[in-house]
C-alpha positions in Angstrom: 5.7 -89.9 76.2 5.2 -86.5 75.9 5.6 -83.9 78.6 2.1 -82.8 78.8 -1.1 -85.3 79.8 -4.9 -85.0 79.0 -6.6 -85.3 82.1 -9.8 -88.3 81.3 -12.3 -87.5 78.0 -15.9 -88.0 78.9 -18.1 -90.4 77.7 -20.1 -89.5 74.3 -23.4 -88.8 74.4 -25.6 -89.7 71.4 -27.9 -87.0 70.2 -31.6 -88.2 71.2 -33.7 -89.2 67.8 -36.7 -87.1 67.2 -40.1 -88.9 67.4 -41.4 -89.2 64.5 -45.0 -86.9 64.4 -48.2 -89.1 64.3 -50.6 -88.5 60.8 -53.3 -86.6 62.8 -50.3 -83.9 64.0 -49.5 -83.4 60.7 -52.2 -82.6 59.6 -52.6 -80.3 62.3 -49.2 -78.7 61.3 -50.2 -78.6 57.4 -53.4 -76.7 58.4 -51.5 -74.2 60.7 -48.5 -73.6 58.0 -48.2 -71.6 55.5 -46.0 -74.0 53.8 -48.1 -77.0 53.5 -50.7 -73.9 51.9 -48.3 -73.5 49.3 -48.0 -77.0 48.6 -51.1 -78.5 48.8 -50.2 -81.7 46.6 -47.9 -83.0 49.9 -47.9 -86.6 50.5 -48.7 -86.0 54.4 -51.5 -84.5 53.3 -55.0 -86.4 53.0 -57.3 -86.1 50.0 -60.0 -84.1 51.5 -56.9 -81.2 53.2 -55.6 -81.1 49.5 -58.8 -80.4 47.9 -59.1 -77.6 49.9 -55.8 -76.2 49.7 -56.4 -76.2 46.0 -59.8 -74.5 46.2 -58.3 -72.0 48.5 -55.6 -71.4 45.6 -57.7 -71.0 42.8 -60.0 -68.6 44.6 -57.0 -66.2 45.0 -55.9 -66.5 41.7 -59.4 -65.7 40.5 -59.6 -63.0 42.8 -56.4 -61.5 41.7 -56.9 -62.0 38.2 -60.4 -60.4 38.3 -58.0 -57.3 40.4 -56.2 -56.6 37.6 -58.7 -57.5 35.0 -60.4 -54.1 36.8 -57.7 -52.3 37.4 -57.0 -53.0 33.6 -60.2 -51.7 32.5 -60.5 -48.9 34.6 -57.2 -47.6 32.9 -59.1 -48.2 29.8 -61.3 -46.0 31.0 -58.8 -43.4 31.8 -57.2 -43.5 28.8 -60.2 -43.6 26.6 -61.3 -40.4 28.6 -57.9 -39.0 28.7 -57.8 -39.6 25.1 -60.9 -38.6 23.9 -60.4 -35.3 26.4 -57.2 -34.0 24.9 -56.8 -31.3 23.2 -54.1 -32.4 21.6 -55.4 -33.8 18.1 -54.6 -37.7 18.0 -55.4 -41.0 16.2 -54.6 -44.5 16.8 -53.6 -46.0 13.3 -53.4 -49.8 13.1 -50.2 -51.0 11.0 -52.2 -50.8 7.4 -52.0 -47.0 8.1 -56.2 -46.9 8.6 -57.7 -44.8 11.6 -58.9 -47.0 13.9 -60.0 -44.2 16.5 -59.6 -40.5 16.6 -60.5 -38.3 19.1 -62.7 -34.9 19.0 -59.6 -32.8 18.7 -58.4 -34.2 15.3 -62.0 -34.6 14.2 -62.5 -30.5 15.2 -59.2 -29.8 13.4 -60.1 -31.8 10.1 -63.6 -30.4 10.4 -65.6 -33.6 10.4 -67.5 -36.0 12.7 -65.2 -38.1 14.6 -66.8 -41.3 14.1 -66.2 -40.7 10.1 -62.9 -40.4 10.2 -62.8 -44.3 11.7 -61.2 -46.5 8.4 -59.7 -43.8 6.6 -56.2 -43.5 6.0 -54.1 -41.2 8.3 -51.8 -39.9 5.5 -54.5 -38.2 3.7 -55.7 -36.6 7.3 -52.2 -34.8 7.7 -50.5 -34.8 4.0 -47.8 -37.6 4.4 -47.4 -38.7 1.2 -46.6 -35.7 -0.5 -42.6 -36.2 -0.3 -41.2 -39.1 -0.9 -39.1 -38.8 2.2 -41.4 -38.4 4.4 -43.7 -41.3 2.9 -40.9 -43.6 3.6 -40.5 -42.7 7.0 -44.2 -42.9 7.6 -44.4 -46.9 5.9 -41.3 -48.0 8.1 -42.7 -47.4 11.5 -45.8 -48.6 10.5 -43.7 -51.4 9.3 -42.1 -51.7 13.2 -38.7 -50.6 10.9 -38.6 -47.3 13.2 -39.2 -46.1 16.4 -40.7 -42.7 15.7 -40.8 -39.9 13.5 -41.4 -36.4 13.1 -42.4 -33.9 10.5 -43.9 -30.3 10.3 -47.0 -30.1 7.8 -49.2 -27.0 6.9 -52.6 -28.1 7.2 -55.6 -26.1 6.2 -58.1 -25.0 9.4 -61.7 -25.3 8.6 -61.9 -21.6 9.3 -59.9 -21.0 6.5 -56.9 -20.0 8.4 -53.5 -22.0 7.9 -51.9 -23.4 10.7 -48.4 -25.2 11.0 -48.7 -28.5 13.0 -45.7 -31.2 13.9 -46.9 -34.5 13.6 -45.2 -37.1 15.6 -46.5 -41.3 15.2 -45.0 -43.7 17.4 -45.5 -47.0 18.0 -48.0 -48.3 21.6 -47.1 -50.5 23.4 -49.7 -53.3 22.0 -47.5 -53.5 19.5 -50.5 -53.7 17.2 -51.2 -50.0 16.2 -49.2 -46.5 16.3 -50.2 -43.2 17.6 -50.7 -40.4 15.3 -50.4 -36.9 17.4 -50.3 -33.4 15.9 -49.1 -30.6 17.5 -50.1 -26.6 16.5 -46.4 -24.8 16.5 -48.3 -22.2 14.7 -47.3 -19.7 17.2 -43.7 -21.0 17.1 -43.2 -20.9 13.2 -44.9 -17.1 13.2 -42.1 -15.9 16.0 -39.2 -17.8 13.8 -40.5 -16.1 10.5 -40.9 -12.6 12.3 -37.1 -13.6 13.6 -36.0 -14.8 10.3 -37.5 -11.4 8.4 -35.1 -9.2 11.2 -32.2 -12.1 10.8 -32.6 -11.2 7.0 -33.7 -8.0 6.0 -32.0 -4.3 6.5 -33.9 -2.8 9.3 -33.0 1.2 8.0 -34.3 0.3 3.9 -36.2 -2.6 5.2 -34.6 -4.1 1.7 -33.3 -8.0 2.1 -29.9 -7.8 3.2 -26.6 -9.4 2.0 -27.3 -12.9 3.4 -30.9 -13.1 2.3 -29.9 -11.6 -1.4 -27.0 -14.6 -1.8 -29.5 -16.7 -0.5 -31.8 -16.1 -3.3 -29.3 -15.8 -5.9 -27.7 -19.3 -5.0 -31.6 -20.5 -5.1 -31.8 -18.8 -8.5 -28.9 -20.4 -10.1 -29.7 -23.8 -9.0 -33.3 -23.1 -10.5 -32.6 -21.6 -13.6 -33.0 -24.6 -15.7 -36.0 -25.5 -14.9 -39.0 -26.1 -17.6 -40.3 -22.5 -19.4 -37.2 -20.5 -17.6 -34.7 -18.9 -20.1 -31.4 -20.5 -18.1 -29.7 -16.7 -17.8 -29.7 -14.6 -14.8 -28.7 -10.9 -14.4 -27.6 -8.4 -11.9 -27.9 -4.5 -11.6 -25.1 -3.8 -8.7 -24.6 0.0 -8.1 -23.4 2.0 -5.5 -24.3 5.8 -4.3 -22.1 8.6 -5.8 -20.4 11.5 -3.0 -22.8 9.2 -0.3 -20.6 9.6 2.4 -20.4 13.6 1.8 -24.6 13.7 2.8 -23.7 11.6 6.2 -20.3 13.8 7.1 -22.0 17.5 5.9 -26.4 15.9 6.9 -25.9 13.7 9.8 -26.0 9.9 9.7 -30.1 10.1 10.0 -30.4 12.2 6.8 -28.4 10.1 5.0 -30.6 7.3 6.4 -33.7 8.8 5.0 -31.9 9.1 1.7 -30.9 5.5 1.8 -34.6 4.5 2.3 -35.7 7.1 -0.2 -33.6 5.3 -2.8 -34.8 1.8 -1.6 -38.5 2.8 -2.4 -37.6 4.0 -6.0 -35.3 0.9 -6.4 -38.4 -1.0 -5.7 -40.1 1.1 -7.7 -38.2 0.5 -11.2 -38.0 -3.6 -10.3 -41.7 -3.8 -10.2 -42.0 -1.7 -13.2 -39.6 -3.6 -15.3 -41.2 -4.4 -19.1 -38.9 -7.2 -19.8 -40.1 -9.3 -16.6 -41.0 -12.9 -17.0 -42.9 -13.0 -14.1 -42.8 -11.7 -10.7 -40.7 -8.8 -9.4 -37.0 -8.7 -9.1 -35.0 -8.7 -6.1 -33.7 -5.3 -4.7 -31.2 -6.0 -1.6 -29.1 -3.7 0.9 -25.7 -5.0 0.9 -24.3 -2.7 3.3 -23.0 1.1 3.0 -24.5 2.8 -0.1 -24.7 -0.5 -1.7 -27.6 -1.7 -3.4 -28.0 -4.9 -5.8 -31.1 -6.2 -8.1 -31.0 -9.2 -8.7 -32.8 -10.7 -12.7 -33.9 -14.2 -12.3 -34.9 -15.5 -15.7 -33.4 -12.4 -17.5 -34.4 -12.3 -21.7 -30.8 -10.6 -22.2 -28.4 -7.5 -21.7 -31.1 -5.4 -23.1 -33.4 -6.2 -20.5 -30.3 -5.4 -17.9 -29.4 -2.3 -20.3 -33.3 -1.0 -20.0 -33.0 -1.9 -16.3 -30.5 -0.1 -15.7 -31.2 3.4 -17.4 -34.7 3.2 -15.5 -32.7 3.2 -12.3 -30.6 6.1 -13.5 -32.7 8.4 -14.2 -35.0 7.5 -11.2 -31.9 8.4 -8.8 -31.3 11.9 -10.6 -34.3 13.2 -9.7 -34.1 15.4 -6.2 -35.2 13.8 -2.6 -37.4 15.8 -0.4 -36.6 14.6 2.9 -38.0 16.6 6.3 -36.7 19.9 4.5 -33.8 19.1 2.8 -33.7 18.7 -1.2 -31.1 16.3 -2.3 -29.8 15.2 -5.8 -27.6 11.8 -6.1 -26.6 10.1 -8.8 -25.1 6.4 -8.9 -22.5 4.2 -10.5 -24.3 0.4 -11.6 -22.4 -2.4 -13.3 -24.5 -4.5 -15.2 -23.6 -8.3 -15.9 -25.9 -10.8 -18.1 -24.8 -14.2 -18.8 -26.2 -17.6 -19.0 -26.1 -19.3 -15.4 -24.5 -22.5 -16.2 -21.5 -22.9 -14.8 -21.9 -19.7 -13.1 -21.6 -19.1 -8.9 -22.8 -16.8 -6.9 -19.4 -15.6 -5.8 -18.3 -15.6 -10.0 -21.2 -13.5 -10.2 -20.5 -10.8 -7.6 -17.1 -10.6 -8.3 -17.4 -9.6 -11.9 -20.4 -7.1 -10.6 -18.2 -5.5 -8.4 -15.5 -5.1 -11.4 -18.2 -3.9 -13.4 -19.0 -1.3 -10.9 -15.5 -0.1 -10.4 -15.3 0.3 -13.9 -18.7 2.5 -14.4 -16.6 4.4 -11.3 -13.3 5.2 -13.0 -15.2 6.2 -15.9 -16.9 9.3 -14.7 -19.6 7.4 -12.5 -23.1 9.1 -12.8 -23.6 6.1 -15.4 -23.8 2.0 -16.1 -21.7 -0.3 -17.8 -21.8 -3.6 -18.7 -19.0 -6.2 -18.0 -16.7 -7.0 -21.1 -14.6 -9.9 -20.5 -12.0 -8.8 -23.1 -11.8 -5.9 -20.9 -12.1 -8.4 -17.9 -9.1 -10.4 -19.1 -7.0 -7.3 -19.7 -7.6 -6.4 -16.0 -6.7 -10.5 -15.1 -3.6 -9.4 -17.1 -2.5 -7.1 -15.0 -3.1 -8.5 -12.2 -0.8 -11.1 -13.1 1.9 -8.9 -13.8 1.2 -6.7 -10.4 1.7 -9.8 -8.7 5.0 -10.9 -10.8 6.5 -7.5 -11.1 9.1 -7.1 -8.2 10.1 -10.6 -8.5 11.2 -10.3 -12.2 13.5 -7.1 -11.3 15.3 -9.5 -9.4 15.0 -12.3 -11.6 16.5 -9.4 -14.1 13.4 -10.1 -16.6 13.9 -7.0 -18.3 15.7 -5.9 -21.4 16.8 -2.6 -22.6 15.9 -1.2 -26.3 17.2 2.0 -27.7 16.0 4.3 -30.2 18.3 7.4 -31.7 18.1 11.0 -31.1 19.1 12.8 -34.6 20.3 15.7 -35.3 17.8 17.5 -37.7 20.7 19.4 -39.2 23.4 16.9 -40.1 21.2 13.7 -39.3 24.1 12.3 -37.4 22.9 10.3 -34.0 23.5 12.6 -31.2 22.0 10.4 -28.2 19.5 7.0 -27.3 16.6 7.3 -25.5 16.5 3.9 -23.1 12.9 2.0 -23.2 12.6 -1.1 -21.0 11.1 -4.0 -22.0 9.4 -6.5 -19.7 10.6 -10.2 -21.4 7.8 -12.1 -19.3 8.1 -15.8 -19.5 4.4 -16.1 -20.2 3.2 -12.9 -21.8 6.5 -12.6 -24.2 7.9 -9.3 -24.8 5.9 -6.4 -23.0 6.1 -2.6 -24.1 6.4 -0.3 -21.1 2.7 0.8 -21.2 1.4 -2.5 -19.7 3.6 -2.2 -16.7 4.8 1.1 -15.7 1.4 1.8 -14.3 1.6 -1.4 -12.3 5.0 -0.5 -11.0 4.1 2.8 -10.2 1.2 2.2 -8.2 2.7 -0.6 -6.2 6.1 1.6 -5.8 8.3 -1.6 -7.5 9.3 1.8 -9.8 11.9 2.8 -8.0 14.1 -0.6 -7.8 13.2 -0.9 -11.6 14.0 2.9 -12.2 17.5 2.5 -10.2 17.9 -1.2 -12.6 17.6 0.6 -16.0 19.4 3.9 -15.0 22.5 1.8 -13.9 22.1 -0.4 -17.1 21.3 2.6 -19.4 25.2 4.4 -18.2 26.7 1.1 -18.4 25.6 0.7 -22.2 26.6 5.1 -22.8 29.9 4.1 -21.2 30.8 0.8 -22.9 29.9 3.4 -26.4 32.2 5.4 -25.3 34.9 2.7 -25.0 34.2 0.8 -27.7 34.3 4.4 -30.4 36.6 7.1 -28.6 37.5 8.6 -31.9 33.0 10.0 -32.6 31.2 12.2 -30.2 29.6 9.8 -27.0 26.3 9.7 -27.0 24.0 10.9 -24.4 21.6 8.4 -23.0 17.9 9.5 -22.2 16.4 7.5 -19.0 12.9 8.1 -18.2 12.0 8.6 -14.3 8.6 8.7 -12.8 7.8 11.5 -10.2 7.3 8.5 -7.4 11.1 7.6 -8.1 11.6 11.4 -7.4 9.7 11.4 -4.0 10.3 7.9 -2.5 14.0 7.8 -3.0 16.7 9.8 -2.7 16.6 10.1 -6.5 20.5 12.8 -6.5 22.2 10.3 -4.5 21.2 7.5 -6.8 22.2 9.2 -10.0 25.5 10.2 -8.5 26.4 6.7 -7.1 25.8 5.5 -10.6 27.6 7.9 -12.6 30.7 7.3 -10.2 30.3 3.5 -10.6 29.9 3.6 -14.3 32.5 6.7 -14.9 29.5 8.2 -17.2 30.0 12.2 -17.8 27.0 13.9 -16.0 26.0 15.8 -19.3 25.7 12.9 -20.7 22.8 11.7 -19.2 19.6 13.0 -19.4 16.8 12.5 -17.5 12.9 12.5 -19.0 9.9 13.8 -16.6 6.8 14.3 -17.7 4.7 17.7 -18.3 2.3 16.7 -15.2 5.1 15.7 -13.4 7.1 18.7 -13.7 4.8 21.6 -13.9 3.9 23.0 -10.6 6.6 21.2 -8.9 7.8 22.2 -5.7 9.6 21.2 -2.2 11.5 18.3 -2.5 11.1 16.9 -6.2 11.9 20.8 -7.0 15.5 20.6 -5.1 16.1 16.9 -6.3 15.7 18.6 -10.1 18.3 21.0 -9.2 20.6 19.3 -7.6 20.6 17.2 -10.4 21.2 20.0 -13.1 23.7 22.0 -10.5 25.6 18.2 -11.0 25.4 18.6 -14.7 22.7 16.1 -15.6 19.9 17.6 -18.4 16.9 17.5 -17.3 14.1 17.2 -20.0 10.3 18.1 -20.0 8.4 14.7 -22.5 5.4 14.5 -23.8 5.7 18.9 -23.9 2.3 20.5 -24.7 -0.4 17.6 -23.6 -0.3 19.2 -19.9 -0.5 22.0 -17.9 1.8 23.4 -20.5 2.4 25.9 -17.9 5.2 28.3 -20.0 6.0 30.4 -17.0 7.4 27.4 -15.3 9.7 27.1 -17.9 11.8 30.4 -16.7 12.0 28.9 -13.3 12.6 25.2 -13.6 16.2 23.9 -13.9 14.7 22.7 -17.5 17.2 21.9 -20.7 15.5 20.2 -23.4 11.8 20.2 -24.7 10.7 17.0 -26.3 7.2 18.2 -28.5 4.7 15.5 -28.2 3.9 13.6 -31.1 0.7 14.6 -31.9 1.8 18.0 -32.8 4.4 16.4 -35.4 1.6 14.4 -37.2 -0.1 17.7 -37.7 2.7 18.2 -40.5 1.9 15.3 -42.8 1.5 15.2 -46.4 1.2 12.1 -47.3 -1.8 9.7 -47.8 -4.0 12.3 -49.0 -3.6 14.1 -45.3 -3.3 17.6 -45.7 -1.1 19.9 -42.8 -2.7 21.5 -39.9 -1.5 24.9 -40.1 -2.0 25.5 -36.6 -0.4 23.0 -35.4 2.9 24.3 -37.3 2.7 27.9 -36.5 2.0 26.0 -32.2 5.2 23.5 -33.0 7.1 27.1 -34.4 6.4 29.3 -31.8 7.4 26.6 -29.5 10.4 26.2 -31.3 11.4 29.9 -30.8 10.6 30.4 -27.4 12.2 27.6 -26.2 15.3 28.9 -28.0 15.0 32.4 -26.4 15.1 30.6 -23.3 18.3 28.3 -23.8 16.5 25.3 -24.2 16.9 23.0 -27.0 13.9 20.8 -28.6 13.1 17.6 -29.6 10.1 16.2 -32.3 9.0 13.2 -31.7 7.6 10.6 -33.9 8.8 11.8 -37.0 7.6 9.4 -39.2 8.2 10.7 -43.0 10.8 13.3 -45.0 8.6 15.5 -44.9 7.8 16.3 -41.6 11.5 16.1 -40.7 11.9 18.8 -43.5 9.6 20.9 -42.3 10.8 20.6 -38.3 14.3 21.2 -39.7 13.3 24.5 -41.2 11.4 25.7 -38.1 14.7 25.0 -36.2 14.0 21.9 -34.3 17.7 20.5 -32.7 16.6 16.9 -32.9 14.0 14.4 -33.9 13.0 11.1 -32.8 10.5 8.5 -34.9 10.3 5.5 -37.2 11.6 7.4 -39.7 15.4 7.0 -38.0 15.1 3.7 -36.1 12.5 1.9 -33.8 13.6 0.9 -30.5 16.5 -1.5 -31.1 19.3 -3.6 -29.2 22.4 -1.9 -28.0 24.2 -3.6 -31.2 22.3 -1.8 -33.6 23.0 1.4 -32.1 26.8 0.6 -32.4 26.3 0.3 -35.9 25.1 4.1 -36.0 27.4 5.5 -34.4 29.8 8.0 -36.6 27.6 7.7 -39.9 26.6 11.1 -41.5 24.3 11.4 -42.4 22.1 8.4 -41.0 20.2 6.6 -43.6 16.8 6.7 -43.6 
């Protein structure tokens, strides 16, 4: 029992049942809801209520049917009026690509009656078909393949006048036909080209610029086989001699007169061109003084050559401009090749070579490219960009070739000549680098290499024959070696190292290099003679051959240039040129009088080393004793009297 109690449950009291409704208030309900409306098929209700429920049915249906019907018509209507209203040129095509209705906008802009354009095909209305592209794209959304498309067509106006239209087509809704729409961008095009002409032409020549000009070429190139061209293109590139002088002495607007002075008879000579197939050529800016013309279809260099000598002596004639009277002259390079396989970079890039070649020449003047020439520069190039690493890599060799006494003809010294042993080029004489290293300043670490190597090689001599007379060595050193090192402290570093006698070194400038020295190459010079190192003028008499310099320059030896020794041969039917002996004697003499001793070189033949020996020359130097040899062979000379020749 549990320890709480329900107190007494009352009695359950059954829910009352509904009376059921009699038939008549059913129908009273059926009429008075809305549901027994909706359902008029109800078994409560009686045959005659249902038929009238269903009348009342249908008549809204109708009703709402014959609604939208209108409401369906009068946007017909509106369309139809909208349609027909618009300005906007349109045409509804059916999917066979016929007109089935156009309105008076396209019919104004074809310049016919709009109910004759009804059944003709739309393509022919707006030019679709003439690119297959655009054909394509046309046929598949006729075809319900593609939504849309777009395209820009220039149509003809009936006026005459040419106007730029997009036409868009689209599928409607019915599913049954497209809509053909034009729009006039005339407006739009004419503001882009007017951009386009600013984007791309110079605005102070109003010449095409740089981007417009590789444009074109890049058009050219790609063109230049088709039918009746030639397949060659050319190019006249030149630039404006002492330019900058007129804008630094005139003003920058003077010298942008004269730029568009020389534009107009640029122009000029283009359009006047004999040899030209068709059509002007292209004159472009490309920036600066820089001007190009551009030879599409060229018939050969001689056209170019012609070209090019028109343009030249255009440009010398003076400019007039607002009072001042002006002469320029110009530099061109000139390239003509076939265009297969050419770029437009390749193309401008051996221009510009060209140009710097016509430059270096004297300017004032054209030349044409020569790849032999071309490859020589590719050449060095190569070796400009291999030359400090193969000083390191100890790519170089030393040759020697004997100093004889023109007396006794016993070997009194070696002149040292580097050799460049290049792993792709072979063995290299010093003219096809020394340039290079000079201009790129890898002379002085190859000058300090061949000094230090040349004393070694004097020394080990020395050593290896104590009982003969050392030999002197002979270094060549560039005047950069003089300037951008400390040329006395090398040479005395290296003589300490190599335990080489001072006087038995000499060192070889040039006439340019020594004449009119002064400063610090001056001091370096004699420092190095107060140290007792000969210093020797090469190459004497092809300079400034300055003879009063000779009194004040720590100077000991004279080395005559060769082309004054093969004044003195008989041989081979070549008869002396007295001048040049009574020049090589005279030289001879005052040398002498001054303490300085002299050198021939290039002796080639007995007879011109008989002849320098009777003037009094100390020593010679030529074929006729020894080319340029190994340190070995030199060894083997050493001590022989006289040497064998």
């Amino acid at each position: 029992m549990s320890g709480t109690s329900e107190g007494p449950q009352p009695a359950a009291v059954a829910a009352p049942h509904p009376s059921t409704p009699s038939v008549t208030e059913c129908h009273a309900l059926a009429i008075q809801d809305d549901r027994y409306h909706a359902r008029p098929d109800h078994p409560l209700l009686d045959p005659e209520a249902r038929d009238h429920q269903q009348q009342q049915q249908q008549q809204r249906q109708q009703k709402q049917h014959d609604q939208q019907e209108h409401r369906r018509r009068q946007e017909q209507r509106d369309y139809r009026a909208a349609f027909n209203a618009a300005q906007l040129p349109m045409a509804v095509v059916d999917r066979r690509g016929t007109v089935v209705t156009a309105n008076d906008a396209l019919a104004e802009l074809v310049g016919t009656a709009r109910a004759s354009l009804r059944d003709r095909a739309a393509a022919d209305l707006v030019d679709l078909a003439s690119d297959d592209r655009t054909w394509h794209a046309y046929q598949e959304v006729l075809r319900g393949r593609r939504s849309r498309f777009r395209c820009t067509r220039r149509l003809k106006h009936p006026d005459g006048r040419a106007l730029w239209a997009e036409v868009t087509v689209a599928p409607l809704p019915d599913g049954g036909s497209v809509l053909l729409s034009l729009t006039d961008i005339s407006e739009r095009r004419e503001l882009q080209a007017r951009l386009r002409h600013l984007q791309m032409h110079d605005p102070v020549t109003r010449l095409p610029n740089r981007t417009l000009f590789f444009e074109r070429l890049s058009t050219a190139l790609e063109s230049s086989y088709d039918h009746g061209r030639t397949g060659r293109i050319g190019l006249c590139y030149l630039d404006l001699d002492g330019f900058k002088a007129v804008n630094d002495t005139l003003g920058h607007r003077v010298g942008d007169r004269l730029l568009a002075a020389v534009a107009g008879r640029l122009t000029e000579c283009a359009a006047t061109d004999g040899h030209s197939r068709g059509g002007s050529h292209l004159v472009a800016r490309l920036g600066g003084d820089e001007f190009a013309i551009l030879v599409e279809d060229s018939s050969g260099t001689e056209q170019l050559a012609d070209l090019a000598r028109a343009v030249l002596a255009a440009l010398q004639l003076p400019f007039d401009l607002a009072g001042q009277r002006l002469s320029v002259s110009a530099s061109i390079g000139v390239v003509e090749r076939t265009a297969d396989g050419t770029t437009p970079t390749g193309l401008m890039q051996v221009a510009d070579t060209t140009l710097y070649w016509a430059k270096a020449d004297g300017k004032a003047r054209w030349t044409l490219f020569d790849p032999e020439r071309n490859a020589h520069r590719m050449t060095r190039q190569a070796l400009a960009s291999t030359l400090r690493p193969a000083v390191e890599r100890e790519e170089f060799v030393l040759q020697y070739q004997p100093l004889v006494g023109m007396a006794d003809g016993v070997v009194r010294g070696v002149e040292a000549l580097v050799r460049w042993n290049h792993p792709q080029f072979g063995i290299l004489a010093p003219n096809r680098f020394i340039g290079i290293a000079e201009e790129d300043g890898s002379i002085v670490q190859l000058g300090r290499w061949v000094l230090r190597t040349a004393c070694l090689q004097a020394r080990q001599w020395q050593r290896d024959h104590p009982a003969d007379r050392p030999l002197f060595v002979s270094v060549n050193v560039a005047v950069r070696q003089v300037w951008d090192s400390d040329l006395v402290a090398d040479v005395a570093a290296i003589l300490a190292e190599t335990g080489l006698a001072p006087h038995l070194l000499q060192l070889e400038l040039t006439e340019s290099a020594v004449m009119g020295s002064a400063g610090r190459p001056l001091q370096a010079l004699q420092a190095l003679s107060d140290m007792g190192v000969r210093i020797a003028i090469d190459d004497f008499g092809t300079g400034y051959s300055n003879l009063a310099y000779l009194s004040r320059l720590p100077v000991s030896v004279l080395k005559l240039d060769g082309s004054f020794v093969r004044g003195f041969r008989y041989d081979e039917g070549v008869h002396p040129n007295p001048a040049d002996e009574t020049i090589v004697e005279t030289l001879v003499h005052l040398a002498h009088r001054l303490g300085l001793t002299v050198t021939a070189e290039c002796v080639e033949t007995a007879g011109q080393a008989a002849r320098l020996r009777r003037i009094g020359c100390d020593t010679g130097q030529g074929w006729l004793y020894s080319r340029a040899v190994a340190p070995e062979r030199i060894a083997e000379m050493i001590g022989v009297r006289p040497l064998k020749v």
